[in-house]
C-alpha positions as CSV (number, residue, x, y, z in Angstrom):
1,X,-98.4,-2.3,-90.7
2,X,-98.3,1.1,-88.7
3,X,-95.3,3.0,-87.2
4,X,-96.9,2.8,-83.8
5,X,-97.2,-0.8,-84.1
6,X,-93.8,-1.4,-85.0
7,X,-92.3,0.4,-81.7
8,X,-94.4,-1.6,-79.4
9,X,-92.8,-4.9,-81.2
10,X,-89.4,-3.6,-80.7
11,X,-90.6,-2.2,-77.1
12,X,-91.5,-6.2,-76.7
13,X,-88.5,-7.7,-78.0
14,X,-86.0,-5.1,-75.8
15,X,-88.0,-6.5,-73.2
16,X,-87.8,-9.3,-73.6
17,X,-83.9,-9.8,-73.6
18,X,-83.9,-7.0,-71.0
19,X,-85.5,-9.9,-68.7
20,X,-83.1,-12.7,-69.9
21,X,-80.0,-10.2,-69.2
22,X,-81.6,-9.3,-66.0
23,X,-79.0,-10.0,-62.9
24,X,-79.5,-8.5,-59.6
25,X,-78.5,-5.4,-59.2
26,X,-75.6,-4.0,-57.1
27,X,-76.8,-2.5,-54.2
28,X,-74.7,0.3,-52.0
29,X,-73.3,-0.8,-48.4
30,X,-75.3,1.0,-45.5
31,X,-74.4,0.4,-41.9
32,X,-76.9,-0.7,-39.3
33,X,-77.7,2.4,-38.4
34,X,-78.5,4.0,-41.4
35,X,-80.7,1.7,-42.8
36,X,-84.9,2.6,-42.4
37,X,-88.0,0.6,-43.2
38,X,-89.1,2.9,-46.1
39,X,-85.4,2.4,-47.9
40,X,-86.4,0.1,-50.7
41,X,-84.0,-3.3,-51.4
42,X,-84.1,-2.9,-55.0
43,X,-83.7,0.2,-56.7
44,X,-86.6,1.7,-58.3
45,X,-86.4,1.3,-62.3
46,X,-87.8,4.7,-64.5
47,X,-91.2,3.8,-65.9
48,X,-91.2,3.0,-69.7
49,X,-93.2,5.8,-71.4
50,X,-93.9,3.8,-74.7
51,X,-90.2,4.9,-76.4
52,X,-87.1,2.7,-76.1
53,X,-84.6,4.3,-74.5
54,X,-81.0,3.8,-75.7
55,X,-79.0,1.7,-72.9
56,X,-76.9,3.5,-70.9
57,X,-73.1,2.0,-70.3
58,X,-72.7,-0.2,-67.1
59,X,-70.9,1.8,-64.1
60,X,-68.9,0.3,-61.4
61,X,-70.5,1.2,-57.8
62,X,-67.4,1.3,-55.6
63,X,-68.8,0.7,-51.8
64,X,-68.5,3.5,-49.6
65,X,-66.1,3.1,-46.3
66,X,-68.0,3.3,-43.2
67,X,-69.0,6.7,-41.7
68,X,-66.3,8.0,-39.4
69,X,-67.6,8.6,-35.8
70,X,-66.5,10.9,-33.9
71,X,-64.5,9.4,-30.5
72,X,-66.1,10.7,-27.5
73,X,-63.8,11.6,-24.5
74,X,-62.6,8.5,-22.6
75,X,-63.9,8.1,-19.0
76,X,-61.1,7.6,-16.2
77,X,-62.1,4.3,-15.3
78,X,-61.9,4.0,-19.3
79,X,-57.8,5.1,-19.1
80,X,-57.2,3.3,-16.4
81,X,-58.6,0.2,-17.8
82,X,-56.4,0.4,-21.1
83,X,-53.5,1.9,-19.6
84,X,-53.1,-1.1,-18.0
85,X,-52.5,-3.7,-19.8
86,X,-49.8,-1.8,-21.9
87,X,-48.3,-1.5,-18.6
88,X,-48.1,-5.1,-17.5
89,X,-46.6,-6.1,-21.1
90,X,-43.8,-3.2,-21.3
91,X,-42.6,-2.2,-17.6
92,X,-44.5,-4.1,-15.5
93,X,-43.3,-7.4,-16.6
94,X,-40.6,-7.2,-14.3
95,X,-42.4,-6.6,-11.7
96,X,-44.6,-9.6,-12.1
97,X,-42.4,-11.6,-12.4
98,X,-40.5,-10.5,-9.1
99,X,-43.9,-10.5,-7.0
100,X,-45.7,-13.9,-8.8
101,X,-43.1,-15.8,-9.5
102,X,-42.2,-18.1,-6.1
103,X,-38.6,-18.4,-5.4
104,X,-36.4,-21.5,-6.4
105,X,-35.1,-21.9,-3.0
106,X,-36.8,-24.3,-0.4
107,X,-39.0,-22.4,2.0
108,X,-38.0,-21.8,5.3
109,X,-40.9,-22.1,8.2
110,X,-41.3,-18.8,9.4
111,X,-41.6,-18.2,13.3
112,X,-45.1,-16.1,12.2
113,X,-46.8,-18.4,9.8
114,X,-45.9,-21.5,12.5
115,X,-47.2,-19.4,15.5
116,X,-50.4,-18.4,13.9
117,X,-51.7,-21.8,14.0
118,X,-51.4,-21.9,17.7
119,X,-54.5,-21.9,19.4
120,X,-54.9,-18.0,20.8
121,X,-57.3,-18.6,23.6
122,X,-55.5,-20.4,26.6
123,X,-57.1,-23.6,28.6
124,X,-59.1,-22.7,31.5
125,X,-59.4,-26.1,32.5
126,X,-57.0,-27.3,35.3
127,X,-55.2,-30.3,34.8
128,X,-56.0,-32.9,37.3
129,X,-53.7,-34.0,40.4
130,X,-52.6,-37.5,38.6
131,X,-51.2,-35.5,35.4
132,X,-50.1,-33.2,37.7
133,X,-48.2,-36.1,39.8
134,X,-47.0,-37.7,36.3
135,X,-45.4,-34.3,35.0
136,X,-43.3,-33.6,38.5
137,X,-41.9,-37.6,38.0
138,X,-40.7,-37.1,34.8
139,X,-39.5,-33.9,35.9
140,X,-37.6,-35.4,38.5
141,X,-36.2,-38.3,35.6
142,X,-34.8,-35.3,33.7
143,X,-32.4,-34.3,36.5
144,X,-32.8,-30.6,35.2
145,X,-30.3,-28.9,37.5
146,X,-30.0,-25.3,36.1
147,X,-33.6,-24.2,36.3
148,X,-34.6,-26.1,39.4
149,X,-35.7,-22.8,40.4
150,X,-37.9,-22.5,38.0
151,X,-39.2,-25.5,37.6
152,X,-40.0,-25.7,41.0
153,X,-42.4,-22.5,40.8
154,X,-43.9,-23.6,37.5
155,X,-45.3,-26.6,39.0
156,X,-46.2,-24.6,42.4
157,X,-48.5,-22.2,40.0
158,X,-50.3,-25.6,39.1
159,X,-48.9,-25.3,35.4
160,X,-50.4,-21.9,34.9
161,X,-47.2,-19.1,35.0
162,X,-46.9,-18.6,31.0
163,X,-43.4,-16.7,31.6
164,X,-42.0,-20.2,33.2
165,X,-43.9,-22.0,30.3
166,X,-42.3,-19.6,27.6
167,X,-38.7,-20.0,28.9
168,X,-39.2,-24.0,30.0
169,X,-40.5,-25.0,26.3
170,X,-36.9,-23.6,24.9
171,X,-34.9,-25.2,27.2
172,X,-36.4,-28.6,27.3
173,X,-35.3,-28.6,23.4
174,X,-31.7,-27.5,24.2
175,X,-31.9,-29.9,27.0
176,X,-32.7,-32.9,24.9
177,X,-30.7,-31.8,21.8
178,X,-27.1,-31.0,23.3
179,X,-27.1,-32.2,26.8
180,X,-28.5,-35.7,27.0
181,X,-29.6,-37.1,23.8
182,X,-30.9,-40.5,25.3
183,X,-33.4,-38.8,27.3
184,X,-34.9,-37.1,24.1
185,X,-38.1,-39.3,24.0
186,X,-38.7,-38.5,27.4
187,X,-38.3,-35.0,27.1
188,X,-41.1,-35.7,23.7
189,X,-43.7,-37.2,25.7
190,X,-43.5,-34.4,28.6
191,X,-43.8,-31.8,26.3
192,X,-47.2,-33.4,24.1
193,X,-48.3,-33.6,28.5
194,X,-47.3,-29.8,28.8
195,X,-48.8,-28.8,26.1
196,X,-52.3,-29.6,27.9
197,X,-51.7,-27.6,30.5
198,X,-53.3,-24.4,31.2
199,X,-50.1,-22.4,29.9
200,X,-49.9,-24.5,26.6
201,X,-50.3,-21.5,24.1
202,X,-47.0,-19.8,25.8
203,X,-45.0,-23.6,26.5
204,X,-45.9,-24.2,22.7
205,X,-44.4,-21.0,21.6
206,X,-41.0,-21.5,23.2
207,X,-41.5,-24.9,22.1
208,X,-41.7,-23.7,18.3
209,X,-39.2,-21.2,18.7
210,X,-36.4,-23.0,19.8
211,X,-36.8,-25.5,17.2
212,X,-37.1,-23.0,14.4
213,X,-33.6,-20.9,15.6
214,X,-31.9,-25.0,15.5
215,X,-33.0,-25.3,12.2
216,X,-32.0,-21.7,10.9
217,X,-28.6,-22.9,11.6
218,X,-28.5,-25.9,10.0
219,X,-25.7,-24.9,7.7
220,X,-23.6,-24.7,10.5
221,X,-24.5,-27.1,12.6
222,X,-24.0,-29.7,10.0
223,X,-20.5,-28.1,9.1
224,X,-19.6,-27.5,12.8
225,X,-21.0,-29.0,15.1
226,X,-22.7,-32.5,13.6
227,X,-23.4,-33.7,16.8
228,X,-26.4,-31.2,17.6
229,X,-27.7,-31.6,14.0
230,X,-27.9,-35.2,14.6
231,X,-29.4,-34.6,18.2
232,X,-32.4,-32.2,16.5
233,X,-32.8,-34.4,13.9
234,X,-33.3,-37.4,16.4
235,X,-35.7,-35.1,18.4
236,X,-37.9,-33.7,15.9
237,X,-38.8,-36.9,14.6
238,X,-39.6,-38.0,18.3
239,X,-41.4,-34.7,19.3
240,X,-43.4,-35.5,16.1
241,X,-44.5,-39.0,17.1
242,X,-45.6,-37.8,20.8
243,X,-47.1,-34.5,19.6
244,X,-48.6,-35.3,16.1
245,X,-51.7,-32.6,15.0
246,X,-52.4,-31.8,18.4
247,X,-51.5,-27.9,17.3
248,X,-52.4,-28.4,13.7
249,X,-48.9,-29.7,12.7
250,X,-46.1,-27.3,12.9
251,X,-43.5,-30.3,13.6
252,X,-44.8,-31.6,10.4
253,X,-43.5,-28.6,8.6
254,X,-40.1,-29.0,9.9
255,X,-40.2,-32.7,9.1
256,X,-40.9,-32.1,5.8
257,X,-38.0,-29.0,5.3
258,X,-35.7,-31.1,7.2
259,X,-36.4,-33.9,4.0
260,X,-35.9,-31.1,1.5
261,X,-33.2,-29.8,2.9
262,X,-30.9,-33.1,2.8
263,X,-32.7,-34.6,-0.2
264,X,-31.3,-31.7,-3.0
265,X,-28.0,-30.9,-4.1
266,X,-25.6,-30.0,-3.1
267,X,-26.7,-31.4,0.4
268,X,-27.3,-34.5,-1.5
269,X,-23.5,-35.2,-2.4
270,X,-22.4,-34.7,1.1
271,X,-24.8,-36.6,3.1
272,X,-23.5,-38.5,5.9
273,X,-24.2,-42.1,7.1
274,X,-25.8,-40.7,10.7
275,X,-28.0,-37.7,8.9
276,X,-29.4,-40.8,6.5
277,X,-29.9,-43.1,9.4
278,X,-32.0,-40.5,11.1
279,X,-34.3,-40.3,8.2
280,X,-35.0,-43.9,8.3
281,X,-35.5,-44.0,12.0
282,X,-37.8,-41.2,11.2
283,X,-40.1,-42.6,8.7
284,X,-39.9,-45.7,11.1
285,X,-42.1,-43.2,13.8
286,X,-44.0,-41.1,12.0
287,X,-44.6,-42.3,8.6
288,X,-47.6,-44.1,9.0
289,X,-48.8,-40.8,10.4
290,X,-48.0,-38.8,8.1
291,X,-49.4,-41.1,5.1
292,X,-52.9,-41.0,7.5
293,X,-52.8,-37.0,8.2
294,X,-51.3,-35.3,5.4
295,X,-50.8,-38.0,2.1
296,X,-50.7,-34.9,-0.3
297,X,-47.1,-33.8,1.3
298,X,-46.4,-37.2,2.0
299,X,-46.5,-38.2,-2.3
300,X,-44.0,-35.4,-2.8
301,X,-42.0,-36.9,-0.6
302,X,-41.6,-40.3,-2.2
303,X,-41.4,-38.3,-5.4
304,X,-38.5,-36.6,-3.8
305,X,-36.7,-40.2,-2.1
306,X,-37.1,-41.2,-5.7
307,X,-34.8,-38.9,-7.3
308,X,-32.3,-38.9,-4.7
309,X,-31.9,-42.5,-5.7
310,X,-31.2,-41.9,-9.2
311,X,-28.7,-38.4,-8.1
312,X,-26.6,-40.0,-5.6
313,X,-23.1,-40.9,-6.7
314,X,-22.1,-42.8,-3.5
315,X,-22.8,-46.2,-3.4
316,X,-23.4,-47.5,0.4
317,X,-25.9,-43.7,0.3
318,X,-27.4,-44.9,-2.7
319,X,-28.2,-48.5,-0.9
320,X,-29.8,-46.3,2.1
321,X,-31.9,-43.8,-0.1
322,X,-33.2,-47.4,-2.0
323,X,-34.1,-48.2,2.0
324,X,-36.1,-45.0,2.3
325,X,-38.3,-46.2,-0.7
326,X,-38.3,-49.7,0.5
327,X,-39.9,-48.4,3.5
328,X,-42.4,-46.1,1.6
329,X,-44.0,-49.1,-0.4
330,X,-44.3,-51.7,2.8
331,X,-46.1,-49.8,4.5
332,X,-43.2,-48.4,6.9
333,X,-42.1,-51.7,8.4
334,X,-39.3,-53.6,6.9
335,X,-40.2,-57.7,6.1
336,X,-37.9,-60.0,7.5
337,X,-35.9,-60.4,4.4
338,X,-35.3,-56.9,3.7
339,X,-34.0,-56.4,7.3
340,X,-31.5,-59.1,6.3
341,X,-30.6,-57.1,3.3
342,X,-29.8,-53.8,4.8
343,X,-29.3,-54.8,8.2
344,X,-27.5,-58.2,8.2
């Protein structure tokens, strides 16, 4: 047997176990960007030239960090955009909080947001001579000594001077809150005719305005001068009933303050027998409306009745709150044996 044939035995057998050994190799990390078509997947083994080679110790490939890139300089929209959010968590969480966070207390209608519903273009048509004739009668029912004068030209301008309108929807609501409280749903159902008049816009703003400066001093009035507070409350509720959405339901916004406001603490604890009978004979008028018109507001209303109940302290307001619900689930009319319960 030759040398030569001896090496290409050995050359076999090396590889041989060379191919049983054989694990893939480890291949270095190249980003995306780097790698090409012609870079090969495996790497490329020497060509055996017919002598063994002596195997070479195994080396450890440690993978190569990602190439740095250099940061290009940051557009002003760019700042702007990251500036901001380190803003809003760091300083400017106070002022979110101040501007999108709504205020615990119950809103008060504003005379702005309530006059902005009012329709802006006045009513070019007359009103005929029997509304006419109706509106002077009830004038005349009213006994309305101190503007007589007034009066008087208002209806001689055939319902179209918006000054006398203005001025006349204020006083018809001091009229029928502090001077003659029986005559309050008579003084309702001449304002819902005024109020399709030619000078409607301006009778509606006086209207609106007058009811909003009552209800501003409610604090006081309750405290002071309980009588008026009773006499708005009574007239609201009647205004409401007369009026309804005819100007996209201001009175409704009231109502449902009015509610808020003696439904909470610490109203709540000092409620008084006539302010909780005026709530009754309220949702007596208008509930049925309300449920039809706006039964979103209405829900958080019951919602509201419902807690009362369970707040209250004082028994015989306790008993008149349970009423208020009572009333909520029939359907705003009492049955016969209910009325026997609270009434009898």
């Amino acid at each position: 047997m030759s040398i030569d044939s001896v090496k290409v035995d050995a050359d076999v057998l090396a590889g041989a176990k060379k191919k049983q050994r054989e694990r893939p190799s480890m291949q270095i990390y190249r980003p995306p960007g780097l790698r090409s078509s012609n870079t090969p997947t495996t790497p490329t083994q020497p060509k055996s030239n017919g002598t063994a080679t002596p195997p070479k110790e195994p080396q450890t490939f440690t993978e190569p960090p990602p190439p740095v890139m250099k940061p290009s300089k940051p557009s002003s929209s760019s700042l702007k955009s990251d500036s901001q959010p380190k803003q809003s968590s760091s300083s400017g969480s106070k002022s979110s909080r101040s501007e999108n966070t709504p205020s615990r207390q119950p809103p008060v209608p504003s005379l702005t947001r309530t006059l902005s519903n009012v329709i802006k273009e006045p009513r070019k048509k007359p009103i005929i001579q029997k509304e006419l004739d109706e509106i002077v009668q009830t004038f005349r029912k009213l006994s309305l000594s101190k503007d007589r004068v007034s009066i008087d030209d208002f209806i001689a301008s055939n319902l179209e001077n918006e000054t006398i309108a203005r001025s006349l929807g204020s006083y018809l609501v001091q009229y029928a809150i502090e001077e003659d409280k029986a005559m309050g749903r008579t003084v309702a159902r001449l304002c819902a005719s005024l109020l399709e008049c030619p000078s409607g816009v301006a009778f509606h703003q006086g209207l609106v305005t007058s009811i909003l400066q009552y209800y501003d001093c409610r604090d006081q009035l309750r405290v002071d001068h309980l009588r008026v507070w009773v006499g708005f409350l009574s007239f609201v509720s009647d205004l409401y009933s007369h009026v309804g959405f005819t100007y996209e339901g201001e009175m409704v916004e009231v109502i449902f303050n009015i509610f808020d406001y003696l439904l909470k603490p610490p109203i709540l604890e000092s409620l008084k027998i006539e302010e909780l009978e005026c709530m009754i004979s309220s949702l007596l008028s208008v509930g049925y409306d309300l449920e039809r018109q706006c039964p979103d507001e209405l829900g958080r209303l019951k919602n509201q009745i419902r807690d009362a109940f369970i707040d209250v302290s004082e028994p015989w307001a306790r008993k008149m709150v349970l009423l208020l619900l009572e009333l909520c689930a029939s359907g705003w009319n009492l049955p016969a044996s209910s009325n026997d319960y609270y009434f009898g």
